[in-house]
C-alpha positions in Angstrom: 239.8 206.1 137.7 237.4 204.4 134.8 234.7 202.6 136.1 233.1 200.0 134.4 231.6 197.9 137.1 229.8 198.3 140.4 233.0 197.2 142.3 235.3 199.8 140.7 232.9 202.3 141.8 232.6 201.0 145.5 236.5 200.8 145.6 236.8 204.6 144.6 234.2 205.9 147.3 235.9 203.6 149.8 239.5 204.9 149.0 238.5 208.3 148.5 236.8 208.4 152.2 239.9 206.7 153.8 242.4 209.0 152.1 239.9 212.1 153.7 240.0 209.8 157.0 235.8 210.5 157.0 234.1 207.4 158.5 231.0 205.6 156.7 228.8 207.2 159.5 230.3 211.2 158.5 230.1 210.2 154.9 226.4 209.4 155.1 225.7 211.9 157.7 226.9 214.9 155.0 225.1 212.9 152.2 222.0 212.6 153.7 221.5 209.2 153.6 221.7 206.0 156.1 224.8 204.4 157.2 223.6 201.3 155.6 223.8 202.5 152.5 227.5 203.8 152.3 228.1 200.4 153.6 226.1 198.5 150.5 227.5 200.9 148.4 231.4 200.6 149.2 230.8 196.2 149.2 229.1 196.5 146.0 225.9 194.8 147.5 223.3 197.2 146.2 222.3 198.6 143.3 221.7 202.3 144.4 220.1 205.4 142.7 222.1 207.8 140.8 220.4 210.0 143.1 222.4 208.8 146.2 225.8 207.9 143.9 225.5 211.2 143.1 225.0 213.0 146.4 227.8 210.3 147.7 230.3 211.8 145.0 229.5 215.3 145.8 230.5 215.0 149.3 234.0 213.7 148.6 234.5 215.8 146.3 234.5 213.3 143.4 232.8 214.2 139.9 231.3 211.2 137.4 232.3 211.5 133.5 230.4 209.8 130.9 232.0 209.4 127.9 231.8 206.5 124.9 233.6 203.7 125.3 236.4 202.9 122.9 236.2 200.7 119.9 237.1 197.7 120.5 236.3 195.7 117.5 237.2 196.3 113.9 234.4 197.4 111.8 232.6 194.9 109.9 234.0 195.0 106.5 231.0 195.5 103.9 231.1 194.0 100.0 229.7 195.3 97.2 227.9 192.0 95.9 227.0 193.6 92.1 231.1 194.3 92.0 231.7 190.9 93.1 229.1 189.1 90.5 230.9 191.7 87.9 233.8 190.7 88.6 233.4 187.0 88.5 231.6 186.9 85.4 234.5 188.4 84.1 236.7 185.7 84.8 
């Protein structure tokens, strides 16, 4: 799944733990972290530490991949402005 937004990852920790069948409260408990903050997490209300993302991921059994993102746009096309004066002249 790519993730490009907070809400992408909040809907991939909240699938993931409902296709285990691990409640928020297991899922935090085995992360070491509060309830509360699976909850944030999964609704997208909180920013929270790689640190906790992390540990979060670890537990089910997720991995993060950082790679660069795709060109979108065409390179700007450059211009030779000696070539072009050159060439004008020459007209």
């Amino acid at each position: 799944m790519r993730v490009s937004a907070r809400s992408d990852l909040a809907a991939a920790v909240r699938g993931r733990r409902k296709d285990i069948a691990m409640s928020q409260a297991e899922l935090a408990r085995r992360a070491g972290v509060a309830r509360k903050s699976i909850s944030e997490l999964e609704s997208s209300k909180s920013s929270p530490q790689l640190g906790l993302v992390l540990g979060v991921l670890e537990e089910l059994g997720l991995i993060l991949t950082v790679e660069p993102r795709a060109a979108t746009r065409r390179p700007k096309r450059t211009v030779d402005l000696d070539a072009l004066l050159d060439e004008h002249r020459r007209r």
